[in-house]
N, CA and C atoms as an extended XYZ file, in Angstrom:
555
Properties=species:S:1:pos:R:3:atomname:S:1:resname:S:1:resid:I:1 pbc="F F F"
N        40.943       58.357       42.370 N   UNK     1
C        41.667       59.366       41.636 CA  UNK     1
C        42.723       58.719       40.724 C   UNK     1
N        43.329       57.736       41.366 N   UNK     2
C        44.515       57.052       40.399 CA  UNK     2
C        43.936       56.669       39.056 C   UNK     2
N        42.553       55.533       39.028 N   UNK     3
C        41.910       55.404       37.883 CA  UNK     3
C        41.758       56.195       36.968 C   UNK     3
N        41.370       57.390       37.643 N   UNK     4
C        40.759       58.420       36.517 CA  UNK     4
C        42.116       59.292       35.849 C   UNK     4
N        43.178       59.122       36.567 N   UNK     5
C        44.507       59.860       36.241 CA  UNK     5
C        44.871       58.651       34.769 C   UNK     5
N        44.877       57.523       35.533 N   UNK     6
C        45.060       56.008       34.433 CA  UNK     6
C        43.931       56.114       32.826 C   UNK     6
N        42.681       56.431       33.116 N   UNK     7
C        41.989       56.505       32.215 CA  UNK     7
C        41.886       57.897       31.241 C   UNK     7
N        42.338       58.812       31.956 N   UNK     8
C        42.749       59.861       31.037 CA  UNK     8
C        44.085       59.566       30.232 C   UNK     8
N        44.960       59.283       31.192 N   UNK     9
C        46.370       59.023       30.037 CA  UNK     9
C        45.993       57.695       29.007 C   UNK     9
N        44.734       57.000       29.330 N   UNK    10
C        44.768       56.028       28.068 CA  UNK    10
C        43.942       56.507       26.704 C   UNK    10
N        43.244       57.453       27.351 N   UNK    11
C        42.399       58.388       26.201 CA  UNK    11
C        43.085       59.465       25.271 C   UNK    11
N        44.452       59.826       26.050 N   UNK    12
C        45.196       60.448       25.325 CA  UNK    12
C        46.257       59.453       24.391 C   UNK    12
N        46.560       58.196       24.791 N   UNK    13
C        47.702       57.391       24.416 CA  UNK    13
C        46.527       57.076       23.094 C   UNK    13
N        45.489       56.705       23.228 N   UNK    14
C        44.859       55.940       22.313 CA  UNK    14
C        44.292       56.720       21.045 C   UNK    14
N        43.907       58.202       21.431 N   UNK    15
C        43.481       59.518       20.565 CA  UNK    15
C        44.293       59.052       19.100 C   UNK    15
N        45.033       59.770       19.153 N   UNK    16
C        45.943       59.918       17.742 CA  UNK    16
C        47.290       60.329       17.931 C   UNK    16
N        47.984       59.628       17.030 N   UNK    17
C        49.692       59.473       17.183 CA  UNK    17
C        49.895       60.700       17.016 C   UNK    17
N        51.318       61.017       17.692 N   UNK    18
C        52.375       62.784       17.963 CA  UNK    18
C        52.777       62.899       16.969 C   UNK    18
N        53.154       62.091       16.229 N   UNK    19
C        53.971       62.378       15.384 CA  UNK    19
C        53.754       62.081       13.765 C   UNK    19
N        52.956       60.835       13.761 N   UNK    20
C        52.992       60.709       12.507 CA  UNK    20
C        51.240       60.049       12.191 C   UNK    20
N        50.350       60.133       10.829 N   UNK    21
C        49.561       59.318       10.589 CA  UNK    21
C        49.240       58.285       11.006 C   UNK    21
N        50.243       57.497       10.073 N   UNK    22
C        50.666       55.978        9.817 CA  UNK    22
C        51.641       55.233       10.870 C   UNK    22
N        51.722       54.069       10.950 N   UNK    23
C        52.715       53.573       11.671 CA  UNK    23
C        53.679       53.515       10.348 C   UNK    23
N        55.350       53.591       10.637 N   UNK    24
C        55.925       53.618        9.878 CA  UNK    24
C        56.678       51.639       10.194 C   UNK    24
N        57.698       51.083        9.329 N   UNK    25
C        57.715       49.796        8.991 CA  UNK    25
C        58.365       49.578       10.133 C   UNK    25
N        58.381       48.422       10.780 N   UNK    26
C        58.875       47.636       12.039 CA  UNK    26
C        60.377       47.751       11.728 C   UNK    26
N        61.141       47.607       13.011 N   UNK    27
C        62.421       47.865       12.854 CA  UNK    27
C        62.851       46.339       12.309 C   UNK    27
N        63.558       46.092       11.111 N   UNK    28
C        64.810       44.963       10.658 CA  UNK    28
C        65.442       44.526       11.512 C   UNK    28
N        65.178       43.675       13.071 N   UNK    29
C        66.373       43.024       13.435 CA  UNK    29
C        66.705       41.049       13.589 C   UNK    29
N        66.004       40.629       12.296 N   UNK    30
C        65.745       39.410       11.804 CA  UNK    30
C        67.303       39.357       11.769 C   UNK    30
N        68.577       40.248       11.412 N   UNK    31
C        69.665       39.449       11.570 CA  UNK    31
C        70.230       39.388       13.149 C   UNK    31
N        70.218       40.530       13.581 N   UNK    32
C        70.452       40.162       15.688 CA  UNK    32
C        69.597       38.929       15.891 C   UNK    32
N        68.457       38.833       15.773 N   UNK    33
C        67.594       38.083       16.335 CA  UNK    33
C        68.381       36.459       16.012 C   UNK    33
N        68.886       36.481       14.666 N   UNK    34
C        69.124       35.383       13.839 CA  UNK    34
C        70.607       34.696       14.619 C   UNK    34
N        70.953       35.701       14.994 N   UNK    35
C        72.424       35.815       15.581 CA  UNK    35
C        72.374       35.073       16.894 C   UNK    35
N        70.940       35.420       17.629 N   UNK    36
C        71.100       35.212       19.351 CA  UNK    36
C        70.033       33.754       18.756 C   UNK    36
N        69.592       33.149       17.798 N   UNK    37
C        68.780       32.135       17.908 CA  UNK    37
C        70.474       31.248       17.645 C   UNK    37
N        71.123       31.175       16.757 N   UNK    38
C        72.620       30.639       16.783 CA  UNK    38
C        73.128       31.014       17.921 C   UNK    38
N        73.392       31.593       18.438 N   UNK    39
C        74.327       31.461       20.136 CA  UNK    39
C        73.188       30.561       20.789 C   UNK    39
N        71.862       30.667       21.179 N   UNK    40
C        70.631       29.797       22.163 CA  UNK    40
C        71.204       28.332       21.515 C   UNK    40
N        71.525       27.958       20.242 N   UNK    41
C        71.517       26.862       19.835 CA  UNK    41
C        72.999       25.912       20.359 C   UNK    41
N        73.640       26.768       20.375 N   UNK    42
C        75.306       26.170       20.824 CA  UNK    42
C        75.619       26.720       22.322 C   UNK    42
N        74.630       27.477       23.036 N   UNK    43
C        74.942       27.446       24.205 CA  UNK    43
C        75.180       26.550       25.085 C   UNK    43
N        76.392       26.356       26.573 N   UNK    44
C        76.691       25.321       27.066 CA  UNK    44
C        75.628       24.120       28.122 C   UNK    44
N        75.015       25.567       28.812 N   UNK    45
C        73.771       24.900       29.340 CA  UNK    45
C        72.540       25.656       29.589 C   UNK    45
N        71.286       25.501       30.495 N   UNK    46
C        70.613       26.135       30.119 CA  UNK    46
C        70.633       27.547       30.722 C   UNK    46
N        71.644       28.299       31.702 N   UNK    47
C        71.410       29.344       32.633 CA  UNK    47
C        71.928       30.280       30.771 C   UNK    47
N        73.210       29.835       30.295 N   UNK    48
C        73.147       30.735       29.018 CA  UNK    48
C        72.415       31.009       28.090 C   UNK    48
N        70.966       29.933       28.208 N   UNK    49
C        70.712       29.817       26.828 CA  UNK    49
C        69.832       30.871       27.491 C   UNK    49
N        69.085       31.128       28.693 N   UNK    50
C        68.127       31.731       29.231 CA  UNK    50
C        68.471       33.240       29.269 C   UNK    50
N        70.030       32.837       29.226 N   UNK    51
C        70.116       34.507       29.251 CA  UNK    51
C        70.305       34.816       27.736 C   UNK    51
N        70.961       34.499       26.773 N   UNK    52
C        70.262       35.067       25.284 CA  UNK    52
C        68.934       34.953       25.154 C   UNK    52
N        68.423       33.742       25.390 N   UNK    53
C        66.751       34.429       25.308 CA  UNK    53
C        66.180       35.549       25.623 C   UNK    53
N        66.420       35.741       26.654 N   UNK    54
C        66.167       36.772       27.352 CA  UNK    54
C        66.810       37.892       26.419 C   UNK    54
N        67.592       38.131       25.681 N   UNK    55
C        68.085       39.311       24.937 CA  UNK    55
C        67.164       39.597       23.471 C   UNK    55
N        66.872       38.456       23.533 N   UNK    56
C        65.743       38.668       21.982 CA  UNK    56
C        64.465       39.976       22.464 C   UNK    56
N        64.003       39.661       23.720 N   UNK    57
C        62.946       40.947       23.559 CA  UNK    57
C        63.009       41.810       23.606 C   UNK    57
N        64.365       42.761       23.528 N   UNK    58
C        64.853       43.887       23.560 CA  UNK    58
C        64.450       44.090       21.264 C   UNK    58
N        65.077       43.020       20.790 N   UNK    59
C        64.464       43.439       19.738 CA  UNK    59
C        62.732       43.035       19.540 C   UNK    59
N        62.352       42.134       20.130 N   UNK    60
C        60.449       42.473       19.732 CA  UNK    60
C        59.946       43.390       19.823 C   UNK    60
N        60.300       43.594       21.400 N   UNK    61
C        59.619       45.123       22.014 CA  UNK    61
C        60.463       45.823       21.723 C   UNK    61
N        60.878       45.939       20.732 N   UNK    62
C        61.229       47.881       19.818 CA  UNK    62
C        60.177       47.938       18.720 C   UNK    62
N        59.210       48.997       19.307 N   UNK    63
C        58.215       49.370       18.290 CA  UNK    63
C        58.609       50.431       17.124 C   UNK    63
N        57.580       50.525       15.939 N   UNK    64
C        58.194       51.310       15.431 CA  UNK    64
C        58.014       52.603       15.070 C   UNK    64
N        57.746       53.075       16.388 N   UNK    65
C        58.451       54.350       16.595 CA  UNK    65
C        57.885       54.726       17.949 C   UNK    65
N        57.715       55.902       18.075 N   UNK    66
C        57.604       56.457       19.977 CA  UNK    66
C        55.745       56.291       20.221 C   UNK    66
N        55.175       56.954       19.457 N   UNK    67
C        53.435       56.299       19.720 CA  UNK    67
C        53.476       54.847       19.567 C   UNK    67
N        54.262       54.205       18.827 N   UNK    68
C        53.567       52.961       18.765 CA  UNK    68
C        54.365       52.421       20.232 C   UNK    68
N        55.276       52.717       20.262 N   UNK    69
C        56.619       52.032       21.769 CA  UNK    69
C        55.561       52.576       22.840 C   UNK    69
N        54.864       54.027       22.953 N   UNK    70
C        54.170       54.444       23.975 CA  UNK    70
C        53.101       53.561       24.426 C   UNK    70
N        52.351       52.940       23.389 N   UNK    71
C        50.946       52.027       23.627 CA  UNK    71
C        51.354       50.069       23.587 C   UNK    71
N        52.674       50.178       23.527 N   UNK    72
C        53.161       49.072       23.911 CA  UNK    72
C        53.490       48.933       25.190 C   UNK    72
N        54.657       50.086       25.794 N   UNK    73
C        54.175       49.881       27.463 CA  UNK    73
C        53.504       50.544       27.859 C   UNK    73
N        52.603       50.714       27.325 N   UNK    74
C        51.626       50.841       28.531 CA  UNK    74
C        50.513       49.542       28.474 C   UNK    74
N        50.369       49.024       27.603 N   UNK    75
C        50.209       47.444       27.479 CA  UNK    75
C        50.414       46.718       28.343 C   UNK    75
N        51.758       46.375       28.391 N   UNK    76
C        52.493       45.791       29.558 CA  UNK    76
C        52.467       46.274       30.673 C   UNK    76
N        52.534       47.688       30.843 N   UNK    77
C        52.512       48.253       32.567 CA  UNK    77
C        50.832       47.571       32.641 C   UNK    77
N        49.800       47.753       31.877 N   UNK    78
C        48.890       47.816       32.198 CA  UNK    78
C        48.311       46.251       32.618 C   UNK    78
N        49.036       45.212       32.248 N   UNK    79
C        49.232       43.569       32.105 CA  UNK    79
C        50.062       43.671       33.637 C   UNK    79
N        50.808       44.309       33.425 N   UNK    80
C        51.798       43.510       34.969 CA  UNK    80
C        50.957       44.201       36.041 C   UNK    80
N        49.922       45.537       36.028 N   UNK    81
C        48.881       45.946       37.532 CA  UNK    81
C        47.494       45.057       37.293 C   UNK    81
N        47.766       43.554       36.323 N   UNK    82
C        46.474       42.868       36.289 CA  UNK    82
C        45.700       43.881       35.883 C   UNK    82
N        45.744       45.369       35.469 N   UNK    83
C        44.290       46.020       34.579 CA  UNK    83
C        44.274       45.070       33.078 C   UNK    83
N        43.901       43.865       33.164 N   UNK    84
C        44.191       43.607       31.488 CA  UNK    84
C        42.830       43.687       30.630 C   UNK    84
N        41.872       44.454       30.658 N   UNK    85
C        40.962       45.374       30.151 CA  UNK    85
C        42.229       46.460       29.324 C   UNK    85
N        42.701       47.312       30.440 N   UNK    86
C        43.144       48.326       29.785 CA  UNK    86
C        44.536       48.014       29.076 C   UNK    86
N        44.967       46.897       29.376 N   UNK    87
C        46.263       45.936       28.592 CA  UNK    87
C        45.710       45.934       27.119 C   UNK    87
N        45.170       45.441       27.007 N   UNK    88
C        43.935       44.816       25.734 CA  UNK    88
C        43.372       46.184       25.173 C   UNK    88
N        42.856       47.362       25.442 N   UNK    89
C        42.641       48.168       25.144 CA  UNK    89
C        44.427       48.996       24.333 C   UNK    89
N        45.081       49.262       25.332 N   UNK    90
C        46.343       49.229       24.399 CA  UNK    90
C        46.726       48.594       23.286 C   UNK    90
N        46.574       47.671       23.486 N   UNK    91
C        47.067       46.286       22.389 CA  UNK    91
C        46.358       46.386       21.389 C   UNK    91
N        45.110       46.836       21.894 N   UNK    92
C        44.239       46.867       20.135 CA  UNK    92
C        44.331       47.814       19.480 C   UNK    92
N        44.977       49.217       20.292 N   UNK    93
C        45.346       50.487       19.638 CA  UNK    93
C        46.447       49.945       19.020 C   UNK    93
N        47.770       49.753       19.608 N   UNK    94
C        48.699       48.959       19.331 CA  UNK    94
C        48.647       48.354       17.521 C   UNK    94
N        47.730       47.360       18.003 N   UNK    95
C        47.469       46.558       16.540 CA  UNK    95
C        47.120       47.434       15.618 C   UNK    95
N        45.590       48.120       15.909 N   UNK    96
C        45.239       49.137       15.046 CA  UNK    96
C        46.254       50.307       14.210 C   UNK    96
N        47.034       51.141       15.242 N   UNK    97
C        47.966       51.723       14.642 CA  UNK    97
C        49.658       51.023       13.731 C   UNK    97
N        49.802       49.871       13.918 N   UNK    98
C        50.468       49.091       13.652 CA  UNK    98
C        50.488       47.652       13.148 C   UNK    98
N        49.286       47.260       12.054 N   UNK    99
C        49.031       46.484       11.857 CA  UNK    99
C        50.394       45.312       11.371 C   UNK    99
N        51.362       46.143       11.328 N   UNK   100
C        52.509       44.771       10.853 CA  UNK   100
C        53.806       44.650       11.463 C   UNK   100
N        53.258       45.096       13.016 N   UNK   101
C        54.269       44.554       13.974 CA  UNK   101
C        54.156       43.629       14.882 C   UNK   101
N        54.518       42.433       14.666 N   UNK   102
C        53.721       41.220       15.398 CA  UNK   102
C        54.097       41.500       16.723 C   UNK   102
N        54.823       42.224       17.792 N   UNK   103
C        54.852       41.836       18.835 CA  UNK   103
C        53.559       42.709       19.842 C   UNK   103
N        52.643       44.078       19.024 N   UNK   104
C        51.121       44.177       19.237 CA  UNK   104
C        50.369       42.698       19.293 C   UNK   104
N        50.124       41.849       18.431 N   UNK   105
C        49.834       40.394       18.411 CA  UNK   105
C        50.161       39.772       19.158 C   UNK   105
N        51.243       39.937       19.466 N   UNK   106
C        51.983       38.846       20.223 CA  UNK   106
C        51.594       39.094       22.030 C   UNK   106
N        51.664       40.169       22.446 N   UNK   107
C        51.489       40.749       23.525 CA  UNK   107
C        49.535       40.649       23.827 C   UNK   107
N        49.138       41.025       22.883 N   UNK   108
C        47.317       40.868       22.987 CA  UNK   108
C        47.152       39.829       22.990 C   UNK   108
N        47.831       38.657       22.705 N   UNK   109
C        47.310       37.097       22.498 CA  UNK   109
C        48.179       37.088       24.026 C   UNK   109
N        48.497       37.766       24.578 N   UNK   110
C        49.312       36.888       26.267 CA  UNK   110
C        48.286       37.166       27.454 C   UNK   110
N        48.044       38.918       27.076 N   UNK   111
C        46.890       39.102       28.014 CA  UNK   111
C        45.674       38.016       28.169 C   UNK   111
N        45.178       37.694       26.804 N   UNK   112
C        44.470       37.073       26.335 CA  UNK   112
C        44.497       35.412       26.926 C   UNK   112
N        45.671       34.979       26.637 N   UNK   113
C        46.085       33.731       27.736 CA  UNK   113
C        45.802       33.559       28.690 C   UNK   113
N        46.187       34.612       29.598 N   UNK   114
C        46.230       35.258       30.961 CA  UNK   114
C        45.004       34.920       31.608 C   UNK   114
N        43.970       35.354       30.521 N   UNK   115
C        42.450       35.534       30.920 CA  UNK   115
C        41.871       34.335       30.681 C   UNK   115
N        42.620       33.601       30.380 N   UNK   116
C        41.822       31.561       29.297 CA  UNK   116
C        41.125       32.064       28.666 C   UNK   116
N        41.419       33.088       27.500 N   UNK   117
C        40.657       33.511       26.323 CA  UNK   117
C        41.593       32.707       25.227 C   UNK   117
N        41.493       31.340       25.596 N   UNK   118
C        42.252       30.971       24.248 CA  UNK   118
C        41.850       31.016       22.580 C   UNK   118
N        40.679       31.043       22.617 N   UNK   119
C        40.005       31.311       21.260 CA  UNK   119
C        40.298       32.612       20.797 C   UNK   119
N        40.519       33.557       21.532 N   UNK   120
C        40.940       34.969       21.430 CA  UNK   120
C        42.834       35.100       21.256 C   UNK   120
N        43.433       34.583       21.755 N   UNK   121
C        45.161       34.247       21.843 CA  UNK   121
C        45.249       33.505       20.596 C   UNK   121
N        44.864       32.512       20.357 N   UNK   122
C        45.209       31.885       19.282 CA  UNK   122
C        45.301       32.648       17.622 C   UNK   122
N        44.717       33.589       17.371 N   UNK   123
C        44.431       34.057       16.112 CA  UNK   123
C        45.669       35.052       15.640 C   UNK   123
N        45.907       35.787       17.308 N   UNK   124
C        46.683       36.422       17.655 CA  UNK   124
C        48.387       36.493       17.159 C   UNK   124
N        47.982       35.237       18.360 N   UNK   125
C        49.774       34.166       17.890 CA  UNK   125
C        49.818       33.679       16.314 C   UNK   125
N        48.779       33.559       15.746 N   UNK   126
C        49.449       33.171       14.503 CA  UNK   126
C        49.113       34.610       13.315 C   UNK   126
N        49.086       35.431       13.359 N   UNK   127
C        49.512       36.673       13.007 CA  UNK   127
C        50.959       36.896       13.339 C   UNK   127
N        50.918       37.085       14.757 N   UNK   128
C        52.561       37.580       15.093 CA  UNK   128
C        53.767       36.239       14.851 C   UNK   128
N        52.884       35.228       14.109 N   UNK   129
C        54.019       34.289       13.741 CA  UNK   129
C        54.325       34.123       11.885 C   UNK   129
N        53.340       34.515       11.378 N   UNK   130
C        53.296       34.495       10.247 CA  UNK   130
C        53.839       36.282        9.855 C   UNK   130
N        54.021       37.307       10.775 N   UNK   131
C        54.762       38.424       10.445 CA  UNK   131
C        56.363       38.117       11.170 C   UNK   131
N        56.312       36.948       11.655 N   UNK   132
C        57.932       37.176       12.216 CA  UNK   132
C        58.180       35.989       12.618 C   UNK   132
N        58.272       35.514       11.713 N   UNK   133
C        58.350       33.927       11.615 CA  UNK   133
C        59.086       32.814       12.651 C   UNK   133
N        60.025       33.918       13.116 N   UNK   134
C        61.106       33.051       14.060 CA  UNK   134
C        61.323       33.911       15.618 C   UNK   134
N        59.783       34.103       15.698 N   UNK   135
C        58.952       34.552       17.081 CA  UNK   135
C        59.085       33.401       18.142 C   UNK   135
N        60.294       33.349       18.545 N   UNK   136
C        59.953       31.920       19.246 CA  UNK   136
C        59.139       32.173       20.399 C   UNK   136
N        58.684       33.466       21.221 N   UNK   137
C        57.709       33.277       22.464 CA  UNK   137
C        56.505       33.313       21.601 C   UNK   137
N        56.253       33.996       20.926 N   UNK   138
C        55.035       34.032       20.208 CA  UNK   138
C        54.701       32.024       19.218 C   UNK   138
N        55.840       31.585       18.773 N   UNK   139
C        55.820       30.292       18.721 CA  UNK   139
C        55.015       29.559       20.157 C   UNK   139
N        56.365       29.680       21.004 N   UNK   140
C        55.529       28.821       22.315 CA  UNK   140
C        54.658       28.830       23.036 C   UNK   140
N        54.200       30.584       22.479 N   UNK   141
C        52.786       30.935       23.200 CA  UNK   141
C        51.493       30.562       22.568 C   UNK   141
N        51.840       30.425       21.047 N   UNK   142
C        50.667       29.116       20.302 CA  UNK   142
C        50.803       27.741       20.619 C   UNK   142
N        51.971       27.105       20.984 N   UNK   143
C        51.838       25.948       21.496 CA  UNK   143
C        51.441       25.798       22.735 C   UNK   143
N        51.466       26.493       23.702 N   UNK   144
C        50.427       26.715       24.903 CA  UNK   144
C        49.277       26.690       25.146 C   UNK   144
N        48.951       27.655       23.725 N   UNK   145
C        47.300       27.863       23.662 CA  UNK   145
C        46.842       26.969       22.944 C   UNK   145
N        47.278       26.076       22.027 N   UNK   146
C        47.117       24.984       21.238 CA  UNK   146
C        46.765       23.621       22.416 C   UNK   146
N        47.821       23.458       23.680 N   UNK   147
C        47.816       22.688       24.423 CA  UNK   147
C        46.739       22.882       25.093 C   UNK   147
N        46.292       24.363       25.968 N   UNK   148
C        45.290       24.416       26.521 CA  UNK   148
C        43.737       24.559       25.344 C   UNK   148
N        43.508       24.776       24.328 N   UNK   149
C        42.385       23.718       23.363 CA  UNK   149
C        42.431       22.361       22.984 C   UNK   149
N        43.236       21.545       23.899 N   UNK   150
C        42.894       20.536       23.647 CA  UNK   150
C        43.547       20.063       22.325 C   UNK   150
N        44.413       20.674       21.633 N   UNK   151
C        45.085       20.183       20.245 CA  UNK   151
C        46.406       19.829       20.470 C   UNK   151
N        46.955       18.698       21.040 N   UNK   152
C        48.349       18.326       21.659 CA  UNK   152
C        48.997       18.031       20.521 C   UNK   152
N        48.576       17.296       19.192 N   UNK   153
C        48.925       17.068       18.015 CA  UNK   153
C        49.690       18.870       17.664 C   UNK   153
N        48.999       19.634       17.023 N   UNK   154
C        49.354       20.678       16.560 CA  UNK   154
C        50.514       21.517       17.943 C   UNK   154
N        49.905       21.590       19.016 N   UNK   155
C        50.721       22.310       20.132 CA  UNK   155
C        52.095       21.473       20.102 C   UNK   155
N        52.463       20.059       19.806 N   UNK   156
C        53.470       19.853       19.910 CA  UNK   156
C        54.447       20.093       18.078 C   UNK   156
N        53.356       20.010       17.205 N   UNK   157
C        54.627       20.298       16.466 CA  UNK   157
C        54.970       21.492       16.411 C   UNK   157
N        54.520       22.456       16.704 N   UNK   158
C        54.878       24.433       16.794 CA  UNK   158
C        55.961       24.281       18.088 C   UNK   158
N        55.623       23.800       19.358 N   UNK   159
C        57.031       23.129       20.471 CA  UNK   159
C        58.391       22.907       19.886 C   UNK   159
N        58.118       21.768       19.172 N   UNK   160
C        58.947       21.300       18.233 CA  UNK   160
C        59.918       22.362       17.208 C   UNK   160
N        58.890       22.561       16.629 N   UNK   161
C        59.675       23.590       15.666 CA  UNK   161
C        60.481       25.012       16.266 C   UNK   161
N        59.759       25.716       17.679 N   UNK   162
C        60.175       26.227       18.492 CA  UNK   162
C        61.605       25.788       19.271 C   UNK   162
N        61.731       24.839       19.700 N   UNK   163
C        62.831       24.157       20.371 CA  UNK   163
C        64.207       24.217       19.426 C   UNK   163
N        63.606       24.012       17.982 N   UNK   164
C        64.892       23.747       16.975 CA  UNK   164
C        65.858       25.040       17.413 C   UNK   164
N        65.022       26.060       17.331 N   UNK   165
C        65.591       27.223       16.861 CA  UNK   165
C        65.933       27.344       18.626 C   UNK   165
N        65.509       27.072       19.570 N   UNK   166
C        65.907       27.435       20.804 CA  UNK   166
C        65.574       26.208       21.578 C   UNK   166
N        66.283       25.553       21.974 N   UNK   167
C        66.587       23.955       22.639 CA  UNK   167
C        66.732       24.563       24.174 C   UNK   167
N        66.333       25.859       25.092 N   UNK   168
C        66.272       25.849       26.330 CA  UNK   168
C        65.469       26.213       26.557 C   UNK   168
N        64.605       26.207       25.683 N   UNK   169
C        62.853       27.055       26.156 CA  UNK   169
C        62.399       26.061       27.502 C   UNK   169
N        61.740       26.574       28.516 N   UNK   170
C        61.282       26.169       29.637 CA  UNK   170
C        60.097       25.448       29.343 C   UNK   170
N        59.637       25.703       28.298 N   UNK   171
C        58.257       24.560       28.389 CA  UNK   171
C        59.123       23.530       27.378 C   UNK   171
N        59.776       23.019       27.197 N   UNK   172
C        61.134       21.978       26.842 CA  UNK   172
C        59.980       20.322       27.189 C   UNK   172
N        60.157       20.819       28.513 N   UNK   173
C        59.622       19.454       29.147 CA  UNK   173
C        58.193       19.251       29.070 C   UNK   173
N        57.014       19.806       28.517 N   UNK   174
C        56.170       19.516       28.095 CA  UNK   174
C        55.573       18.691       26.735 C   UNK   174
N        57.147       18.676       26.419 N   UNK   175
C        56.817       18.365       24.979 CA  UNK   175
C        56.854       16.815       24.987 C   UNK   175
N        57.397       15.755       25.930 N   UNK   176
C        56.724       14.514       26.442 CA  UNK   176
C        55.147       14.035       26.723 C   UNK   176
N        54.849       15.173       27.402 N   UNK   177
C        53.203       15.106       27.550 CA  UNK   177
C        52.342       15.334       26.462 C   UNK   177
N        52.852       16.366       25.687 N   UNK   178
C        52.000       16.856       24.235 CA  UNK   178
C        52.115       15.440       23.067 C   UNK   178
N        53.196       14.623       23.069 N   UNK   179
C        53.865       13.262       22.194 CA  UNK   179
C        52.629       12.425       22.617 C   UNK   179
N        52.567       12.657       24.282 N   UNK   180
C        51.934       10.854       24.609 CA  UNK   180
C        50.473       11.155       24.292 C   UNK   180
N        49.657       12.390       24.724 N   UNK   181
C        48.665       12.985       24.449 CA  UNK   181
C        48.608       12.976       22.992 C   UNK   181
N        49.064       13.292       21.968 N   UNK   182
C        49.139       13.432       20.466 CA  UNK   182
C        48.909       11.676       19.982 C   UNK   182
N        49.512       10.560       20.845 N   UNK   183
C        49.422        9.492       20.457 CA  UNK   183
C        48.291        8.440       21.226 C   UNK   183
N        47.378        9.137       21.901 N   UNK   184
C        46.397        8.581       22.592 CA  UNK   184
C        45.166        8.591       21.080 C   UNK   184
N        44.930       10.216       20.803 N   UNK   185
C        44.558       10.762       20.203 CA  UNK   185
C        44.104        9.561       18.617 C   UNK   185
């Protein structure tokens, strides 16, 4: 019964938006965002830098507007009960109704991870990086998926360029292994 309660509310989430046609334009918060990548950078150590990080996805995950925010969590609810069928099914509504909000991208390329669909994550992440350039999970989540294809060259310079802008990212310390791997190569 739960399924079928789950699969009806995704037939309704996925139908057609309440409110509007179109997705309307992603919310502007490239200057907050810009703000907490300068505090991550001069923070004292890493428990602060983790906690401004941690404040950036309050602006990714603001969709733009209530259908598109609706099929975003339920994305995620649907990712954190492992349904990531119906994660992915969100996400592509998601994308579909919102083609120029990278964190739909960004979120379908994690499920996608999740599953070692890296050929599928990868295309993903660089959509939601080329719409929001200073995506740093969506950054480190192509250097992940870059690392797990076997491309340590490319996975470490996106690391790299990731780190500038945020020097406490937790995969920090991978970026030794991606150097020596990049120089075997």
């Amino acid at each position: 019964m739960k399924h079928l309660v789950l699969a009806l509310g995704m037939i309704g989430l996925a139908a057609t938006p309440l409110a509007a046609e179109t997705c309307p334009e992603a919310p502007d918060h490239r200057q907050e965002i810009n703000a907490l990548i300068t505090a991550a950078q001069s923070a004292p150590d890493e428990t602060a830098g983790r906690i401004i990080s941690n404040e950036m996805w309050q602006y990714w995950a603001d969709a733009p507007d209530e259908y598109g925010q609706d099929l975003l969590d339920e994305g995620m609810t649907r990712r954190a009960a492992y349904d990531f069928e119906g994660a992915v099914t969100a996400f592509d509504a998601l994308v579909a109704y919102c083609p120029a909000y990278a964190e739909g991208y960004n979120q379908r390329a994690f499920v996608n991870f999740i599953r070692q669909d890296y050929s599928a994550a990868l295309p993903n992440l660089e959509r939601a990086v080329a719409l929001s350039p200073r995506h740093i999970a969506a950054m480190t989540g192509q250097a992940m998926t870059l690392m797990a294809l076997e491309r340590p060259g490319e996975a470490a310079l996106i690391l790299r360029a990731a780190l500038e802008l945020n020097p406490w990212l937790s995969e920090r310390h991978l970026l030794g292994a991606l150097e020596a791997a990049e120089k075997e190569l």
